[in-house]
N, C-alpha and C positions, 0 to 999 in steps of 0.2 A: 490917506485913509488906512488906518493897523487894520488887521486881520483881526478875526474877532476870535475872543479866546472862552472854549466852552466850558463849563461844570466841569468839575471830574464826575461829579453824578449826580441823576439825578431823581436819584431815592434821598428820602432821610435819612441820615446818620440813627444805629438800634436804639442808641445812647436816648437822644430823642423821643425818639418812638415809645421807648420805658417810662421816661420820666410824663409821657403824653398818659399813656396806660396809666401811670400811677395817680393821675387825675381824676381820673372816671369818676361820673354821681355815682352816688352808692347806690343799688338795689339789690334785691334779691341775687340779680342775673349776674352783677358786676362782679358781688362777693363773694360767688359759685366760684370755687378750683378752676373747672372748668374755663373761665374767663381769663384767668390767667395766659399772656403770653408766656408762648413755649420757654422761652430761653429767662423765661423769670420765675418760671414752677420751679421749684426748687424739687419737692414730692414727686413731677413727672421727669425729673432729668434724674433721680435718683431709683428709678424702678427696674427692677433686672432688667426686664426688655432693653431699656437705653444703656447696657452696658457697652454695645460693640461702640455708643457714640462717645460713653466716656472713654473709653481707651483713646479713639482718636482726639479727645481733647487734653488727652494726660501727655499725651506725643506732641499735639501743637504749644502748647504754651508754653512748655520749656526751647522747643525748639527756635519760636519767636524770640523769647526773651535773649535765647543766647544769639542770637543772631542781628537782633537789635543792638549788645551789647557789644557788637565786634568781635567774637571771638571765633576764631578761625579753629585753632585746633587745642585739646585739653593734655594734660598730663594727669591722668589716673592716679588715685592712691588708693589701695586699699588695704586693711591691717584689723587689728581685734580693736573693741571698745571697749575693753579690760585693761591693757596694758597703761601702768601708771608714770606719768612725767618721773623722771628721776627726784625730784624734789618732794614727792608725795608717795617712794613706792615705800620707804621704812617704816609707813603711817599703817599700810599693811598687813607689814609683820604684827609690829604692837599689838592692831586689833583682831590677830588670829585667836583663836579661844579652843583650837585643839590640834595635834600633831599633824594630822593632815593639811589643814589649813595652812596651816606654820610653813609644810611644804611648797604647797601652791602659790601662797605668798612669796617667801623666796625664790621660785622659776619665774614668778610674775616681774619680781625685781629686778632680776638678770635681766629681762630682756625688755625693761625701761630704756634701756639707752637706746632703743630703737625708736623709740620719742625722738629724743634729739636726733637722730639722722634721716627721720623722716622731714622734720623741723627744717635742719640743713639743706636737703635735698628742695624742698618744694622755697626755700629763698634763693637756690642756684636759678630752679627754673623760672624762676618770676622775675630775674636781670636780662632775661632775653626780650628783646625788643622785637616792635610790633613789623612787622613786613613793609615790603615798598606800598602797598594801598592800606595802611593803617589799620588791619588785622592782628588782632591779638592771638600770639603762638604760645604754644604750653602751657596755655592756664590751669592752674591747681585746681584739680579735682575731687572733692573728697565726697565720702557719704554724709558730710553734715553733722555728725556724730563726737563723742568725747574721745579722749586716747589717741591713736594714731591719726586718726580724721581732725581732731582738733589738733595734732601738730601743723599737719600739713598746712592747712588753712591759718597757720597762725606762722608760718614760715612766711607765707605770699604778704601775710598784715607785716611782720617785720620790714621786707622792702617796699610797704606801702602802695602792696598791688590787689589789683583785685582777685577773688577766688571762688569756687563754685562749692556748695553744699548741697549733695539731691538728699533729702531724708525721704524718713516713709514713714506713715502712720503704724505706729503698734502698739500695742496692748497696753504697753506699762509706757508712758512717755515719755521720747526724746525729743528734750530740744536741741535747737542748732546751735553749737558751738559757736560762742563769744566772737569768734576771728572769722568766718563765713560773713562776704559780703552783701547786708541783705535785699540788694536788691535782683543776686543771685542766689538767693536761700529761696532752696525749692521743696516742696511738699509732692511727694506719691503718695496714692492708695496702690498701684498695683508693681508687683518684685518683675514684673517683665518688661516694662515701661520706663521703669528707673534701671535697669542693666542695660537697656539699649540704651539710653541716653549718656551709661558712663561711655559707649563704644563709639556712638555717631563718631565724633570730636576726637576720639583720644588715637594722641600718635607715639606714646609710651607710656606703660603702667607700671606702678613700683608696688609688689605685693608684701607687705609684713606680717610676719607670724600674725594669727589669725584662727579661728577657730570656723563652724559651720559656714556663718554666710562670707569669710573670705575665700576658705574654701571655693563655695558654690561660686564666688563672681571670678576668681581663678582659672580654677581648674572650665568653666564656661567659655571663657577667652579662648583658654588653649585650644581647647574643642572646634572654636569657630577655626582659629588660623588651622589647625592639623585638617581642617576639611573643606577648605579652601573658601570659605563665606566670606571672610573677611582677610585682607593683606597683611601680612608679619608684621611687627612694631617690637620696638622693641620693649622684653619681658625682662621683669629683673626680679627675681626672690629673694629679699632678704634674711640671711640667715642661716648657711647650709645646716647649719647643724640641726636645728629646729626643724626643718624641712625634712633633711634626710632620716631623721628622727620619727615622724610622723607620718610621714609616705617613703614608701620602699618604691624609688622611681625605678630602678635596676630593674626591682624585681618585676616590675609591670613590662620590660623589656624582654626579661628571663620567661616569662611566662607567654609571649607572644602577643600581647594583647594591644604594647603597641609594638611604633618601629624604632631601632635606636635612632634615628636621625628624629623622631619627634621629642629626644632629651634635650636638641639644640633649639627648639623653640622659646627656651629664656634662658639666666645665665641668674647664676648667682652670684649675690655680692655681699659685702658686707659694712663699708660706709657707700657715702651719699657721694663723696668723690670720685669714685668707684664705679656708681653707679649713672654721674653724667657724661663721663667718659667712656662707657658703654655707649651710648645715648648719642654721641658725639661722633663717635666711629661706626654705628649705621647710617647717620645721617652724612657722613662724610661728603659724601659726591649730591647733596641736595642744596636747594636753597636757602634751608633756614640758618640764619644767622645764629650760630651756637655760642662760637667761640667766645663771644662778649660778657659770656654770661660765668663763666670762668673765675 
């Protein structure tokens, strides 16, 4: 005689339960809001009150999905969604219609080639293979966005890997870049929910010239590691001149405001070779398989 083997449970699956609700006779009472189950109001899960419950659902379901997906740990990108593929930046120029413009376009064009080494970089990281329990290590991670976000994710499509896109609802809209795998194209409503999620996973971030919100997901990083929230990874800005152009890091030294040892919290670099080789010498005395990826 076997052992008898029990339910995993035994509740109805909600799936069920919904499609049981969607039956209901009609009356008055059935087709009151009110009657609606909770988790099928659309109106009652969208009321301020229920915002603390949407946060924790904007936290679970990424969390799920990458987790179902195998992936162990991410490699961050972040960069502007201005900056044009070198093939499209002289399209640019052309269409400036005044002297200023005309400038902004040519700064813009210089630092096109940072398309392609974000490109480079996120194909290097997507040759390293999965761990001894079949965990996915440095997967591309981008905002899901055009420019720098669309190299990156289109680096990992080159070696026919998979890649992450978090976007976020705004105003004017972005879709997710062509090369974003989409059954890892993810949608936010809130900027605090998609910055923790670039962080859960990420065991190196490659920052590119960038304007306000690379800034903000940056200069945020740095913040956590200088104040011990989260463990060092390594930081790579591409770019110095761009960089040191735009932020006077010294001077935030000269001024006491931080400490010099918090200048070593990332390293500048300026290709993608460069910058897995960084990447490769902290990781030196760990287990992940780097070298292959080479």
């Amino acid at each position: 005689m076997t052992d008898p083997v029990p339910p995993k449970s035994v509740f109805s699956p909600a799936s069920e339960e919904a499609e049981t609700a969607r039956q209901a006779t009609s009356s008055p009472q059935t087709e009151h809001p009110a009657y609606r189950l909770a988790f099928q109001d659309q109106d009652f899960l969208l009321r301020q009150d229920l915002r603390p419950i949407r946060f924790q659902l904007e936290l679970l379901k990424p969390e799920l999905l990458l987790d179902e997906a195998g992936i162990e740990s991410t490699f961050v990108f972040y960069g502007s969604a201005r900056i044009p593929e070198p093939a499209k930046a002289d399209a640019l120029i052309e269409t400036a219609a005044t002297d200023t413009q005309r400038r902004i376009a040519e700064r813009l064009k210089a630092k096109a080639k940072y398309y392609d080494e974000a490109r480079k970089l996120a194909r290097i990281a997507s040759r390293v293979a999965p761990d001894a329990q079949g965990k996915k290590q440095f997967v591309v991670c981008s905002g899901g966005g055009p420019s720098i976000m669309e190299a990156a994710n289109r680096g990992a499509a080159d070696e026919g890997r998979e890649s992450i896109g978090l976007n976020i609802v705004l105003p004017h809209e972005q879709l997710p870049n062509p090369y974003v795998t989409p059954s890892l194209s993810l949608q936010f409503h809130y900027f605090a929910l998609r910055k923790m999620h670039f962080l859960i996973r990420a065991r190196a971030v490659a920052v590119f010239p960038g304007g306000y919100g690379t800034f903000d997901e940056c200069f945020e990083l740095l913040t956590l590691i200088q104040t011990g929230k989260i463990k060092p990874m390594p930081i790579m800005l591409f770019g110095r001149d761009y960089w040191n152009r735009v932020v006077n890091f010294e001077a935030l030294v000269e001024e006491g405001v931080i400490a010099p040892d918090d200048l070593d919290l990332f390293r500048f670099v300026e290709t993608a070779e460069e910058a897995w080789d960084y990447i490769c010498a902290c990781y030196a005395d760990s287990d992940a398989d780097l070298e292959c990826a080479k």
